[in-house]
C-alpha positions as CSV (number, residue, x, y, z in Angstrom):
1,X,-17.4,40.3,230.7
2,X,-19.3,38.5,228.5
3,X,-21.7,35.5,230.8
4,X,-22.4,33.2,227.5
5,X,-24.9,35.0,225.5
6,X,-22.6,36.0,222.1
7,X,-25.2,37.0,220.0
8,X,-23.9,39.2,217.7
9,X,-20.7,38.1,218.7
10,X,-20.6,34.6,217.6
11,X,-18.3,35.5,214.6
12,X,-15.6,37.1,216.7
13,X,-15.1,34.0,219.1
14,X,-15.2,31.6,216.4
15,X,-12.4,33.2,214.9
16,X,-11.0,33.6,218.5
17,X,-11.0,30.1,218.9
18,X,-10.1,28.9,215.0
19,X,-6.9,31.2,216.3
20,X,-6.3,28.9,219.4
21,X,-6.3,26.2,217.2
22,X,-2.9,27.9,215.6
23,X,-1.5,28.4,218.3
24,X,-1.7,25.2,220.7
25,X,-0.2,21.8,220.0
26,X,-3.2,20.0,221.0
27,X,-6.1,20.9,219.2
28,X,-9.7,22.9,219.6
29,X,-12.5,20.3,219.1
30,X,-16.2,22.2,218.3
31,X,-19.8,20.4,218.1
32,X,-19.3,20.1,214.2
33,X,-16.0,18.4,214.6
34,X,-16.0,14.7,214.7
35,X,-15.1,13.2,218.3
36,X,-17.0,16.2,219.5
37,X,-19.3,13.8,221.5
38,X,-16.6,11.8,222.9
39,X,-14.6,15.5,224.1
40,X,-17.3,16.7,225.8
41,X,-17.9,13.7,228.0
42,X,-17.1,13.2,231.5
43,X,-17.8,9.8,233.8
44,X,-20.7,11.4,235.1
45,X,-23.1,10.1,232.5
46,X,-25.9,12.5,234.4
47,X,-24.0,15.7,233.3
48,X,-25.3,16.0,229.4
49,X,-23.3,19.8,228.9
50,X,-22.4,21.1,225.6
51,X,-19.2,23.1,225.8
52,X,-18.7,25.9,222.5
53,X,-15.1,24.2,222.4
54,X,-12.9,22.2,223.9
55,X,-9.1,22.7,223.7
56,X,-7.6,19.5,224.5
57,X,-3.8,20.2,225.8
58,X,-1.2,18.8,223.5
59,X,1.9,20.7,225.7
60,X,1.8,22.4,229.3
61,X,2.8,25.7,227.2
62,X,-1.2,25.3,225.9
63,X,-2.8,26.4,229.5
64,X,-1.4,29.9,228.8
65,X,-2.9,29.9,225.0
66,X,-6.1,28.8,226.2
67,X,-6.6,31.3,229.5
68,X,-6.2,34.0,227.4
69,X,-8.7,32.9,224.8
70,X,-10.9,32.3,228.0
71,X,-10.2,35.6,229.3
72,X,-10.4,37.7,226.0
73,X,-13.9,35.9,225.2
74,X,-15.5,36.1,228.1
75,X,-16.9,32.4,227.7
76,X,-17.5,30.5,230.8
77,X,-14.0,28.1,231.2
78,X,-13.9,24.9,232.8
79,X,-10.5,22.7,234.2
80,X,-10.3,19.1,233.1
81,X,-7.8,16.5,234.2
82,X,-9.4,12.8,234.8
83,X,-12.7,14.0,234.3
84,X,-14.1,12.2,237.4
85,X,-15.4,15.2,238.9
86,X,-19.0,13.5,240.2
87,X,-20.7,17.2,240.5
88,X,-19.4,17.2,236.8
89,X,-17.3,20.3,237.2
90,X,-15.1,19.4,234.3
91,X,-17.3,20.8,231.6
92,X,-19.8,23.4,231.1
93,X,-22.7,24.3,228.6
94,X,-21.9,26.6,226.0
95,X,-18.0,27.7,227.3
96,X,-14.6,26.5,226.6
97,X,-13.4,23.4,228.4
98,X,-9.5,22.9,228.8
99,X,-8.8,19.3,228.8
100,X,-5.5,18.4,230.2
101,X,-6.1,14.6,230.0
102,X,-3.1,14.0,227.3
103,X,-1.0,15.4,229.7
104,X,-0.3,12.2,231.6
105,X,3.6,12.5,232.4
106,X,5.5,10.6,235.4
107,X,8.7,10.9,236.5
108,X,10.3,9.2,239.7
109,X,13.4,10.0,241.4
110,X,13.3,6.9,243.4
111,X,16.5,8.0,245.5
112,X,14.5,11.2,247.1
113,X,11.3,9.4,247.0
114,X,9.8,12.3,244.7
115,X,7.2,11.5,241.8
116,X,6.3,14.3,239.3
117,X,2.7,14.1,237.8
118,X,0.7,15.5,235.0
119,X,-2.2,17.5,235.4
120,X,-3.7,14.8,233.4
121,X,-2.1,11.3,234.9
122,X,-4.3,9.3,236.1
123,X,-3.8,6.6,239.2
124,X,-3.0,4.0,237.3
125,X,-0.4,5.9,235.5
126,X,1.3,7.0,238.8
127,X,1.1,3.5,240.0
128,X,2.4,1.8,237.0
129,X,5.4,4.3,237.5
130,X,6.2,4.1,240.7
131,X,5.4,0.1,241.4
132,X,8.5,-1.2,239.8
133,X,10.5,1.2,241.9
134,X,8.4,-0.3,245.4
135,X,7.2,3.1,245.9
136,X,3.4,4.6,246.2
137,X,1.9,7.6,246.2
138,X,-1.1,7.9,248.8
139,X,-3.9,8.6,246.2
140,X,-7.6,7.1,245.8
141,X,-9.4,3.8,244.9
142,X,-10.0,3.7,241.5
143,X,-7.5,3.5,239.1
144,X,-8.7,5.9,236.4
145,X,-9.6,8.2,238.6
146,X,-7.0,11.8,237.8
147,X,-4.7,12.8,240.1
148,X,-5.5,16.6,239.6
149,X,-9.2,16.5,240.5
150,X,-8.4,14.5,243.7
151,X,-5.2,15.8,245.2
152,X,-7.0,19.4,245.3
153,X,-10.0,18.4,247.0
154,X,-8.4,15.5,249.0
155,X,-7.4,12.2,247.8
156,X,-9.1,9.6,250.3
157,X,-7.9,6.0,249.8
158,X,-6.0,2.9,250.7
159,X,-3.6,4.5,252.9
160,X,-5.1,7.5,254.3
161,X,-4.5,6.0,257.4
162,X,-0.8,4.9,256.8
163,X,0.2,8.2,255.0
164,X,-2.7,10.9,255.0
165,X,-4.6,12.3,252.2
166,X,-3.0,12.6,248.9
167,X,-2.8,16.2,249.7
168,X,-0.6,15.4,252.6
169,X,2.0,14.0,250.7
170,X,1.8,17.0,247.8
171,X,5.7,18.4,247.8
172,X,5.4,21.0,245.7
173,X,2.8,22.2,242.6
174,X,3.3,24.5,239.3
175,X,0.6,26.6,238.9
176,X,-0.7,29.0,236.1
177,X,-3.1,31.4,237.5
178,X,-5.6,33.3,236.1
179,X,-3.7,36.6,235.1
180,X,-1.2,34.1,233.0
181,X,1.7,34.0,236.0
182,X,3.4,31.1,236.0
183,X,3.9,30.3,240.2
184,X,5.5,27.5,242.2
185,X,3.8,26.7,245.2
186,X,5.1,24.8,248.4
187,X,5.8,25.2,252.0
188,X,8.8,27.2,251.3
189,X,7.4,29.5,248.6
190,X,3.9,31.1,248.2
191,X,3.3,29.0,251.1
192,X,-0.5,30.3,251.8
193,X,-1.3,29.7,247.8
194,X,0.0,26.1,248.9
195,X,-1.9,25.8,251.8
196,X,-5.2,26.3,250.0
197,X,-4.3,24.0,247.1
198,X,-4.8,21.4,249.4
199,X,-8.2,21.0,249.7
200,X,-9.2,24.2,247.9
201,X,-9.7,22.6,244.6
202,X,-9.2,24.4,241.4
203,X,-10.4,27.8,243.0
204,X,-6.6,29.8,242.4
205,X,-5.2,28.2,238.9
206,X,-4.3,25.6,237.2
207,X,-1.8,23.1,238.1
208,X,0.1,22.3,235.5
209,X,2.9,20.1,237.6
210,X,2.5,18.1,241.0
211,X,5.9,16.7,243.0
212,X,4.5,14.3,245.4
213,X,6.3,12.4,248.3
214,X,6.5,8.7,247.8
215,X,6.6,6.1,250.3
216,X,8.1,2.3,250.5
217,X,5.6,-0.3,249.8
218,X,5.8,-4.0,249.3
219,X,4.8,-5.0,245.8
220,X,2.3,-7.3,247.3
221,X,0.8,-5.8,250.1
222,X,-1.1,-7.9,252.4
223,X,-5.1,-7.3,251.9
224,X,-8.4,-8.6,251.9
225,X,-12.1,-8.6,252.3
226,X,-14.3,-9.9,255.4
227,X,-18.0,-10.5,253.3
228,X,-21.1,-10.5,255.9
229,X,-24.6,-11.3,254.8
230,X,-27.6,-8.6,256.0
231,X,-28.2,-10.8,259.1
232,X,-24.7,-10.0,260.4
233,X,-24.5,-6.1,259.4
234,X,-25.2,-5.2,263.5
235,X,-22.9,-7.3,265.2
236,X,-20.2,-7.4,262.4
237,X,-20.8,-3.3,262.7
238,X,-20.0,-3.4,266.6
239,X,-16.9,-5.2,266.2
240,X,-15.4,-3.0,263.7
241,X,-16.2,-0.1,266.0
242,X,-14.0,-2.3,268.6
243,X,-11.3,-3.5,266.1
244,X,-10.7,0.4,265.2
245,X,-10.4,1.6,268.8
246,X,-6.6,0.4,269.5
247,X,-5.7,0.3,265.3
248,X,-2.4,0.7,264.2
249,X,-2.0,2.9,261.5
250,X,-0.4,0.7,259.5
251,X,-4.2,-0.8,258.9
252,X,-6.5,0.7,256.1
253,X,-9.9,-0.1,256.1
254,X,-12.9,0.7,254.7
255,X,-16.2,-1.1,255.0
256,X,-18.6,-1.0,252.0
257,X,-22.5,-1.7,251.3
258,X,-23.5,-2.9,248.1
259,X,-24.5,-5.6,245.7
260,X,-21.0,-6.9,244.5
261,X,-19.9,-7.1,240.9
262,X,-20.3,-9.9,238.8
263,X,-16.6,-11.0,238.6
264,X,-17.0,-11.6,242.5
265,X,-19.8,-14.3,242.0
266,X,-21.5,-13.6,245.4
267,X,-25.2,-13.0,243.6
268,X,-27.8,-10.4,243.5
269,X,-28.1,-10.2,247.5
270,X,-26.2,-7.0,249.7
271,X,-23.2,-7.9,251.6
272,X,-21.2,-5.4,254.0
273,X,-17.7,-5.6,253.0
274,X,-14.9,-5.1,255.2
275,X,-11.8,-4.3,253.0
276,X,-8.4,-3.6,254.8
277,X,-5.1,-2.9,253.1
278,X,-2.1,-3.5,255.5
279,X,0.8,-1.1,254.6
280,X,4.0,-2.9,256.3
281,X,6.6,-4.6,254.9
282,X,6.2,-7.4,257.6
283,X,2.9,-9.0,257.0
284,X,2.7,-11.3,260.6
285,X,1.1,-8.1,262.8
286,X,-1.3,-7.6,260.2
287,X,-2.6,-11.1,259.8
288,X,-2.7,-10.5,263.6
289,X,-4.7,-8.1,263.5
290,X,-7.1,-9.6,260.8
291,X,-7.8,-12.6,263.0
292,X,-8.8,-10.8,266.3
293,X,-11.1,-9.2,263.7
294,X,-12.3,-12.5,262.4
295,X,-12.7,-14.2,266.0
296,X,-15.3,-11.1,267.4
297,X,-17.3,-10.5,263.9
298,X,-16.9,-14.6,262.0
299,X,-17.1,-13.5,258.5
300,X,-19.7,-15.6,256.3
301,X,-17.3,-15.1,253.5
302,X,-13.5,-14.0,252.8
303,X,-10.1,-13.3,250.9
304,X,-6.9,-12.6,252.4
305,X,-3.6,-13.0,251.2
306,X,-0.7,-10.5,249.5
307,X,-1.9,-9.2,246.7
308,X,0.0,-6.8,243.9
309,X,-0.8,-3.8,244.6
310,X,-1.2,-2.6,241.3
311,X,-4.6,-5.4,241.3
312,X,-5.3,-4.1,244.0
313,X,-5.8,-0.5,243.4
314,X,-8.0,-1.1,240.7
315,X,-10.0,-4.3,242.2
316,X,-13.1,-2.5,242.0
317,X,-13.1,-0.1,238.5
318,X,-15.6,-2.1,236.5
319,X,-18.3,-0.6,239.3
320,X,-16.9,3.1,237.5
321,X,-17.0,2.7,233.8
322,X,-17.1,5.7,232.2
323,X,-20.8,7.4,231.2
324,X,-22.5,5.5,234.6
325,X,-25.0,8.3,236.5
326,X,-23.8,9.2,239.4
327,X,-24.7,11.2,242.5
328,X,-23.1,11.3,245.8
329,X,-23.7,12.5,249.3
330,X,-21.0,12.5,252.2
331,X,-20.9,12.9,256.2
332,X,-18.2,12.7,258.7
333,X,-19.2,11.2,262.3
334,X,-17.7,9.5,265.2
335,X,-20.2,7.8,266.7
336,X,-20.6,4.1,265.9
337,X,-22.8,3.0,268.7
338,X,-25.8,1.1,268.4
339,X,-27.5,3.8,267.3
340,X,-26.1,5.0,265.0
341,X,-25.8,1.4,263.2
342,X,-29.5,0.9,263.7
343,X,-29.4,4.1,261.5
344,X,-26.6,2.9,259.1
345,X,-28.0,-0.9,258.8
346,X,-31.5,0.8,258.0
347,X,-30.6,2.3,254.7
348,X,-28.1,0.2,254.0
349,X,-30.6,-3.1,254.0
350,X,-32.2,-0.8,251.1
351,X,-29.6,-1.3,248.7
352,X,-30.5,-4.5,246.8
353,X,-29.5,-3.0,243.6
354,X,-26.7,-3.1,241.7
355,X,-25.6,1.2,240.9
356,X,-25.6,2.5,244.7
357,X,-22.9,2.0,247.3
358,X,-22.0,3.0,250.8
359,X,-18.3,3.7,252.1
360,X,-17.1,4.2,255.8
361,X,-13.6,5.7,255.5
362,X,-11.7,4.4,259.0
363,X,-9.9,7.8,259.4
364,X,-7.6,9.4,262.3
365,X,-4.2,7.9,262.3
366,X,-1.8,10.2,260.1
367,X,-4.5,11.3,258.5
368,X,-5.4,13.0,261.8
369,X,-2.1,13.9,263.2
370,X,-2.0,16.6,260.6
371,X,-3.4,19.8,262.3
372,X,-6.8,21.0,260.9
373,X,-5.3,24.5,260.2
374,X,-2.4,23.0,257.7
375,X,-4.8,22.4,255.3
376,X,-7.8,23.7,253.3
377,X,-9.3,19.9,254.1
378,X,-12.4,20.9,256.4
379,X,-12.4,17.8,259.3
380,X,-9.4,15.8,260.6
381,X,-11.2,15.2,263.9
382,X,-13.5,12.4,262.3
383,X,-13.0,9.0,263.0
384,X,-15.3,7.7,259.8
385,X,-16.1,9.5,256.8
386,X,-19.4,8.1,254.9
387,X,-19.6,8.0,251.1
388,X,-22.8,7.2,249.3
389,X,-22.4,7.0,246.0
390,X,-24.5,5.9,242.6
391,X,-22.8,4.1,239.7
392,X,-25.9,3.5,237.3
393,X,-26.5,3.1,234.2
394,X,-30.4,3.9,233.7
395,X,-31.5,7.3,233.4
396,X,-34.9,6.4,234.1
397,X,-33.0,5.9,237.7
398,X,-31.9,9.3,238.3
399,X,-34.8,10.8,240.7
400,X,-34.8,7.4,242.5
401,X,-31.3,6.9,243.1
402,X,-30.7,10.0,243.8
403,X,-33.2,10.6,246.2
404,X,-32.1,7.6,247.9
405,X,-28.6,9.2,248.8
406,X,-30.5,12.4,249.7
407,X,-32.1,10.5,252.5
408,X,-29.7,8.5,253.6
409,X,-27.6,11.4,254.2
410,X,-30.4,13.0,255.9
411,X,-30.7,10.0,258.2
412,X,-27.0,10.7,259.5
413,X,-27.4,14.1,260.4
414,X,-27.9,13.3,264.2
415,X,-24.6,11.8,264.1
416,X,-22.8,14.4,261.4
417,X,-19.8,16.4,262.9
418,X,-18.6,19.7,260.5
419,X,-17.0,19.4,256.9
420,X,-17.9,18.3,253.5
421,X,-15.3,16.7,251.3
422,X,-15.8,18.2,248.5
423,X,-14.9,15.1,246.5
424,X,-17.6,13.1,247.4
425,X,-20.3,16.2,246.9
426,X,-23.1,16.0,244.0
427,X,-24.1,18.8,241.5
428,X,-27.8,19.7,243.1
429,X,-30.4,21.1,240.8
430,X,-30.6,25.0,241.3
431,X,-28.4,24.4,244.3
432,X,-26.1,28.3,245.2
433,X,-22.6,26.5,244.7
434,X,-21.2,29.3,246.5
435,X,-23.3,28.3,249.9
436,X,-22.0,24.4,249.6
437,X,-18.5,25.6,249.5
438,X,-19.4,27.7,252.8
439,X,-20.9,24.7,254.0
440,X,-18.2,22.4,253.4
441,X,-15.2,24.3,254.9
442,X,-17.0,26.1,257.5
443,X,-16.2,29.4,258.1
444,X,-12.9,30.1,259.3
445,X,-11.2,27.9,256.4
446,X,-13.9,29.4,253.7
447,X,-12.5,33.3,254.6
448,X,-9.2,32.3,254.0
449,X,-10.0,30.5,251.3
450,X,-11.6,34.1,249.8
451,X,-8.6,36.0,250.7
452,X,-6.6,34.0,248.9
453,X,-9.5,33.8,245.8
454,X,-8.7,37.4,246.2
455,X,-5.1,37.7,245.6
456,X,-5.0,34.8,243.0
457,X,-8.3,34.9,241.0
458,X,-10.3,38.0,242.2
459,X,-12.7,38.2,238.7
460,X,-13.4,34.6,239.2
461,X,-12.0,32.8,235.9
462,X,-11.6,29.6,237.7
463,X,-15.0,29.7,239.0
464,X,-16.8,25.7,237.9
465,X,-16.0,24.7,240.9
466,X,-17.2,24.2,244.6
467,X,-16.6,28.2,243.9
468,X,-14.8,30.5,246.5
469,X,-16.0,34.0,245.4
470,X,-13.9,36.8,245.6
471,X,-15.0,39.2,248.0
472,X,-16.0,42.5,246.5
473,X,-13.5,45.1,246.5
């Protein structure tokens, strides 16, 4: 197979490709075509690749057109959907990218509670669908963010609590695989190949369809933010351990560290953000709940009210604009004594910049009633999952930045329980991709995960990835 040196072969896959072009109704967009700059991009702004081609999907039917071109030149391929991939897994130097982003479809059958999605929708476009029926789909934080990308590896967000991951609430997927077989995968049927779709990421084929389950939600779900200047980080910290002892699941929270945008008007200074999204129809128990919060940990700042929840889903995208650097770390932990928030309150007093911020995911509820085996997801004993993430826009910030995540996540490993979510995990420099994977799912889930590479993928096409390798034969 041919590893991206073409050589004398250059001729042959340019005609390869001008032949794709025929035969797909989107269209195959090379570095002398014009919008070649724009094809190639991906929200990371740190990942500068230049792909031979990309074959942006005008029809479903162009996966199969564009796996066999893959397959029959040998070049390197990489999956598309959103593009949000932080590790910048969505493209790849000098292969053939297949962009699915046009692919945006939604369809909801509000009666069974079913939404069908794109492998290039976007949360926005699922939530813009599904809103005027009341329903949501349990999916992320930011609104461009694609489904795709997310629902493979995860899908943390506003009601992971209420409803689970966004791959707990995946019905049933369509998937192309790497031989060309076109495969529908649920509990019913190919029901391991489901089982590591759900967290697996794009290791077994391409998902051309997702059927998700939707649930009821008010149009103007009750949430808010508690604000807390750096003064009030420890004891606000402590409180939140307290308020999240007893939580019902109904309550979503998730505290953040970071220099808040400019549309907030709350200056240059750090605040700790406690953001909580209350999923009930009947608002009173939540506000409840919000003010036992507010009499153990007096917020120096806050919002509260019902809010629409399409606003509220995408509150915070101007932090994400597309082309910002980014580089992310995770950890999942328990412990929220005072040790560990001397630890947390440490680093996170560093971030008096705009471009960096910290999340604590509040997990368990039905996110951890689903047993750890169901899934390809690597930790559902957790009770938080940390996030720290860059959203910069200087490239002159990159080693900084970046080595700021790296030691904030080192400063957690005392407290660090097993898992990575692959979502939230960097491209590192020179790094084997195949040990992170190991690393992330540990190594019952990442054996199964190989037999499975095995049966669906064993010569690795779908291999840009947190990559599962085949075990040799």
């Amino acid at each position: 197979m041919n590893t991206g040196h073409y050589g004398e072969e250059d001729g042959d896959i340019d005609r390869l490709l001008a032949e794709l072009d025929e035969r797909i109704a989107g269209s195959v967009i090379r570095p002398q075509d014009p919008g070649y700059d724009d094809a190639r991009a991906v929200w990371n702004g740190m990942i500068d690749l230049h792909p031979r081609a990309v074959a942006r999907a005008g029809a479903v039917s162009d996966i199969d057109a564009v796996l066999d071109a893959a397959r029959r030149s040998g070049l390197p391929l990489a999956v598309r959907g959103g593009g949000h991939n932080i590790a910048g897994h969505s493209s790849v130097e000098g292969g053939l990218v297949l962009d699915l982003g046009p692919l945006r479809s939604v369809e909801v059958d509000a009666e069974r509670r079913l939404v069908t999605v794109g492998p290039g929708a976007t949360l926005r476009d699922v939530d813009e669908a599904t809103a005027p029926y009341g329903l949501a789909v349990p999916l992320g934080v930011i609104s461009a963010t694609g489904v795709a990308g997310l629902t493979l590896g995860g899908g943390v967000g506003w009601l992971t609590r209420s409803n689970g991951l966004s791959l707990d609430n995946l019905d049933s997927a369509e998937v192309v695989t790497a031989s060309g077989e076109h495969v529908h995968a649920s509990e019913e049927e190919n029901p391991e190949l489901f089982w590591g779709l759900r967290g697996g990421g794009g290791n077994f084929g391409v998902v051309s369809s997702f059927t998700f389950r939707a649930r009821p939600l008010p149009a103007g779900v009750l949430g808010g933010n508690f604000f807390y200047r750096p003064e009030h980080w420890k004891g606000a910290l402590g409180a939140f351990d307290r308020w999240t002892q007893d939580l019902p699941e109904e309550m979503n929270p998730i505290t953040s560290f970071l220099v808040l945008p400019p549309e907030f008007d709350m200056g240059d200074a750090p605040w700790m953000v406690v953001g909580f999204a209350w999923s009930s129809e009947n608002h009173e128990p939540g506000l409840e709940l919000i003010e036992r919060l507010r009499q153990d940990a007096p917020p120096d700042a806050e919002e509260v009210g019902p809010v629409p929840w399409l606003e509220w889903q995408s509150a915070m995208d101007s932090l994400f604009p597309k082309g910002s650097r980014g580089y992310w770390k995770n950890v999942s932990f328990s412990r929220l004594d005072e040790e560990a928030i001397d630890v947390l309150v440490g680093f996170a007093s560093e971030v008096t910049w705009a471009g960096t911020g910290i999340d604590i995911h509040h997990m368990q509820g039905a996110f951890g009633r689903v047993p750890e085996e169901a899934t390809a997801f690597p930790n559902r004993a957790a009770k938080y999952w940390l996030n720290i993430y860059g959203f910069w826009q200087d490239a002159a910030e990159d080693a900084r930045l970046s080595e700021f995540a790296r030691k904030a996540h080192a400063s957690m490993q005392p407290f660090a329980e097993h898992g990575q979510y692959v979502n939230f995990l960097g491209a590192e420099r020179g790094q084997d991709m195949t040990e992170a994977a190991r690393q992330a799912y540990g190594p019952a889930t990442y054996e199964r995960l190989v037999a499975l590479k095995n049966r669906f993928d064993p010569d690795n096409l779908f291999r840009l990835n947190h990559n599962i390798v085949p075990a040799p034969a």
